[in-house]
C-alpha positions as CSV (number, residue, x, y, z in Angstrom):
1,X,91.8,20.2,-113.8
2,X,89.9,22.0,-111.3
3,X,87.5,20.5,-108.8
4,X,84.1,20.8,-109.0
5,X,81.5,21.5,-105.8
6,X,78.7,19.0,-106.1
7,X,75.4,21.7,-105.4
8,X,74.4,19.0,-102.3
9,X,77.2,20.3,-100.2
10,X,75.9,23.7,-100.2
11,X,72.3,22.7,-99.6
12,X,73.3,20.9,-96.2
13,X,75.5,23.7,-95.2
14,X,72.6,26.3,-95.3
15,X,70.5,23.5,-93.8
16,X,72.7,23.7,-90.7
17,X,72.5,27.2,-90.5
18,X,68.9,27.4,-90.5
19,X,68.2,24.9,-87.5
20,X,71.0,27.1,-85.9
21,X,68.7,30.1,-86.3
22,X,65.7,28.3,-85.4
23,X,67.1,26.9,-81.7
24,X,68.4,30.5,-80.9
25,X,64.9,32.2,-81.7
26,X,63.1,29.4,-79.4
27,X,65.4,29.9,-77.2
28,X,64.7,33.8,-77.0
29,X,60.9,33.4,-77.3
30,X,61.6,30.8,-73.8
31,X,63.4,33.2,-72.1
32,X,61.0,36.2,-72.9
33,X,58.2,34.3,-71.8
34,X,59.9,33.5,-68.4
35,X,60.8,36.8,-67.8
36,X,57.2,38.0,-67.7
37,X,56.1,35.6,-65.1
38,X,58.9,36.8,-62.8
39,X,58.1,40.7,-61.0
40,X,60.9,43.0,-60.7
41,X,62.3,41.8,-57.8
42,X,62.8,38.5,-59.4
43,X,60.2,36.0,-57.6
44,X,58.2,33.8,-59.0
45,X,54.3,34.8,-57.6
46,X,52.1,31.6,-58.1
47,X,48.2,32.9,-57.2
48,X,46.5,30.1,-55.7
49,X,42.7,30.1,-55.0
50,X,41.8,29.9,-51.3
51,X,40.0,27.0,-50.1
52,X,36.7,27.1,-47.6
53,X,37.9,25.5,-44.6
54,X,35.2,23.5,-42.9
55,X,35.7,23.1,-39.1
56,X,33.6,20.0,-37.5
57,X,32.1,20.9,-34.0
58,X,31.3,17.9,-32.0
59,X,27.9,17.7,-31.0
60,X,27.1,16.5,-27.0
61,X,23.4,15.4,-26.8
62,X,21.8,17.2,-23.6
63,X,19.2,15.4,-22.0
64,X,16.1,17.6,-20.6
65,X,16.2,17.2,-16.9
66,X,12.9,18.1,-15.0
67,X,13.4,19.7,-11.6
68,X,11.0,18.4,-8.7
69,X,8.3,20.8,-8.0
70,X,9.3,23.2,-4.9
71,X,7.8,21.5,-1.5
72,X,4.6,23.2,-0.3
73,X,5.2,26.4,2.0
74,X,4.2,25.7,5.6
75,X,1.5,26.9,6.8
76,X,1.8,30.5,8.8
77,X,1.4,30.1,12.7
78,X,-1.7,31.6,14.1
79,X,-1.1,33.1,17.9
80,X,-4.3,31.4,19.7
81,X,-5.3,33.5,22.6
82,X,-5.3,31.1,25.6
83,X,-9.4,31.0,27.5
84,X,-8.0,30.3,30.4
85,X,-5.6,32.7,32.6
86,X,-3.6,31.2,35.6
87,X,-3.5,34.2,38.5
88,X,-1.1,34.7,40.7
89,X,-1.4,32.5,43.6
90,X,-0.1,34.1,46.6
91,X,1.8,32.2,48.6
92,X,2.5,32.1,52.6
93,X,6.4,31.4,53.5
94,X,5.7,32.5,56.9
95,X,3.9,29.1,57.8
96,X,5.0,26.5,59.3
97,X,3.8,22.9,59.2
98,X,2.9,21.6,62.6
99,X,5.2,18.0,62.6
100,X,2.7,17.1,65.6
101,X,-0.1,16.8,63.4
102,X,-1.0,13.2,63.2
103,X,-1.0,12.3,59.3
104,X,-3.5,9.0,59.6
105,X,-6.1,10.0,57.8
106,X,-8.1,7.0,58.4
107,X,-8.1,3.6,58.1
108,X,-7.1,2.4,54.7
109,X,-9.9,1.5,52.3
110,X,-11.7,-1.6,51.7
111,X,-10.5,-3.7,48.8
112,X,-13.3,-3.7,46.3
113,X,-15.1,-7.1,46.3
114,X,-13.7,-9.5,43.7
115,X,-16.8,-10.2,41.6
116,X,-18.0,-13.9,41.8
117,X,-16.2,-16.0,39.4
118,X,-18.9,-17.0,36.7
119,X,-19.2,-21.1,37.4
120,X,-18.5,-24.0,35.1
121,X,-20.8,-25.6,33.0
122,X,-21.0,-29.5,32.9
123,X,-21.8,-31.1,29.3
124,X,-21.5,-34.3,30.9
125,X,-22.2,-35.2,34.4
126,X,-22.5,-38.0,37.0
127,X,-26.6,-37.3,37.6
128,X,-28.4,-35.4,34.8
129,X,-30.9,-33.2,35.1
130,X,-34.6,-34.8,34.7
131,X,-37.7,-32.6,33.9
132,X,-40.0,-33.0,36.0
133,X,-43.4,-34.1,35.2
134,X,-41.5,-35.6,32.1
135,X,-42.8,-34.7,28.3
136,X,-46.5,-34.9,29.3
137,X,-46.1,-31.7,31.3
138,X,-44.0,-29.7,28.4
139,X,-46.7,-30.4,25.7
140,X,-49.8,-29.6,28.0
141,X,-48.4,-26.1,28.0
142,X,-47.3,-26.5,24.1
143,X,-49.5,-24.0,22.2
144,X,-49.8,-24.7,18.4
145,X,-49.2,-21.1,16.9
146,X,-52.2,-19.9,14.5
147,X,-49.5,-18.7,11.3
148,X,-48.3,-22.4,12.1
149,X,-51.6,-24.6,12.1
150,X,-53.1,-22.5,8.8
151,X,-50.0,-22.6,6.8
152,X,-49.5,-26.2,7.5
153,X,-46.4,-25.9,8.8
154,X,-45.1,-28.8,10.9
155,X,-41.8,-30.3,12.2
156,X,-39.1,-30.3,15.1
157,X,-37.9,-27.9,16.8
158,X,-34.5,-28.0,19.2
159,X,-33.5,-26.1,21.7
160,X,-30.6,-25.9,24.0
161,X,-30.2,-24.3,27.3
162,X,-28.7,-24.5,30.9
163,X,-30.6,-26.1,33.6
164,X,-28.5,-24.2,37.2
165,X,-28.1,-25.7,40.4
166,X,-31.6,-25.0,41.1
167,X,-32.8,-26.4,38.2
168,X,-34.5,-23.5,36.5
169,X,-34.0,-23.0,32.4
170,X,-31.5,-20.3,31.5
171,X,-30.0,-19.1,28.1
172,X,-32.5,-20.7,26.3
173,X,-32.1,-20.8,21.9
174,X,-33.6,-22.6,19.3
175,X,-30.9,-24.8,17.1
176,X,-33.0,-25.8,14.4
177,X,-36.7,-24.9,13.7
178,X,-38.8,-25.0,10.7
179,X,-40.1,-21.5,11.1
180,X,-39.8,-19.0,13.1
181,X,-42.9,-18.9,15.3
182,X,-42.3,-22.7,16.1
183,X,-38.9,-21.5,17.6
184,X,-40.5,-19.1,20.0
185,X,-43.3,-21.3,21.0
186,X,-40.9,-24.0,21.8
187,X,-38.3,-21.2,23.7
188,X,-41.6,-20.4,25.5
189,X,-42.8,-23.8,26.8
190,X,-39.3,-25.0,27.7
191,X,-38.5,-21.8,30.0
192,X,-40.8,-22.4,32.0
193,X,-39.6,-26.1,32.9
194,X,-38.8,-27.2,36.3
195,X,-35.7,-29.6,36.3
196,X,-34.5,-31.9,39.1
197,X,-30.3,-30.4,39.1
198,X,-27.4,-32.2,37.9
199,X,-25.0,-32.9,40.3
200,X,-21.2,-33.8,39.8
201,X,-19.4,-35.4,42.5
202,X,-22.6,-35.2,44.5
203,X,-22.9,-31.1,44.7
204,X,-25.1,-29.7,42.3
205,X,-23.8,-27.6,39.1
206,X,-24.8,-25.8,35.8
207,X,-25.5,-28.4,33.1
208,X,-25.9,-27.7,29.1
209,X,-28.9,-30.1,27.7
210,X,-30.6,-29.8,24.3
211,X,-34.1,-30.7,24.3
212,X,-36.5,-31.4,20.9
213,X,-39.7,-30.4,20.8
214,X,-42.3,-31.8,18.2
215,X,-44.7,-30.1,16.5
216,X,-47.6,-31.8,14.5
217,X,-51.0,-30.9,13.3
218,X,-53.8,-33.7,13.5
């Protein structure tokens, strides 16, 4: 009896056949499509897009420097005629000087006189000065002045000066004084005092007194 082919062998035979068919038509599509990206030399050309290259520049800060001003231009000399004018001087070479001419030309000349040396004055001394005729005789000569007397003005009055070795009144000033006429009445009257002189170490010498002097209205 003769064997009999089931009709499943036959299917998976053509089966086999057709995936057969299939790999070798991708396989010819692949190759085809690599072949066109190849030129006809062979290489492979891959475009690529160029890039923008950015180069960084370093950046030095300048600081602004200020130049000095120039110095100011000296001023331009001036040529100053000279007012005077030297002549020439003539001059005799011919002459001789006569060595037997005495050179004294005199006596030698008088040293100048030292000026008297300005003598001390005593504050304090063994015998002081006295006025003479006492206070009586300085305020018979006191005079009240007029401004004084109506303005009511009253009070005392001080003054100091020098009685020298002759006992007369010198550098005479008022210290204190209620007003200014007072002062020079009193200046006045004491000036012309007569003292009796102070003496140190029994010689007679410049003393410094201060005398006061009243005023007052009746």
């Amino acid at each position: 009896m003769a064997s009999r082919k089931k009709p499943g062998a036959d299917l998976r035979r053509d089966y086999m056949l057709y995936v057969q068919v299939g790999m070798v038509l991708a396989l010819v599509i692949l190759l085809t499509a690599f072949n066109v990206s190849y030129d006809s030399r062979g290489d492979f050309q891959v475009q690529l897009e160029e890039q923008d290259v950015v180069e960084m520049e370093e950046i030095q800060q300048t600081e602004q420097e200020t130049t000095p001003p120039p110095p100011p231009r000296p001023p331009v000399p001036r040529e100053v005629p000279d007012d005077e004018v030297i002549e020439d001087q003539d001059i005799d070479w011919d002459s001789s000087l006569d060595l037997e001419e005495s050179l004294d030309t005199g006596p030698p000349p008088a040293p100048e006189e030292e000026e008297e040396e300005e003598q001390e004055i005593f504050v304090a001394v063994e015998e002081s000065p006295e006025l003479q005729g006492g206070m009586e005789a300085l305020y018979d000569e006191l005079e009240y002045p007029d401004f004084a007397r109506r303005a009511g003005i009253e009070g005392r009055v001080v003054v100091q000066f020098v009685v020298d070795e002759e006992g007369n009144v010198t550098n005479p000033r008022a210290l204190t004084s209620p007003h200014s006429s007072l002062a020079e009445e009193a200046i006045r009257v004491v000036s012309q005092m007569k003292f009796t002189p102070g003496k140190q170490r029994n010689r007679a010498v410049r003393v410094q007194m201060s005398l006061p002097v009243m005023f007052e209205l009746n």
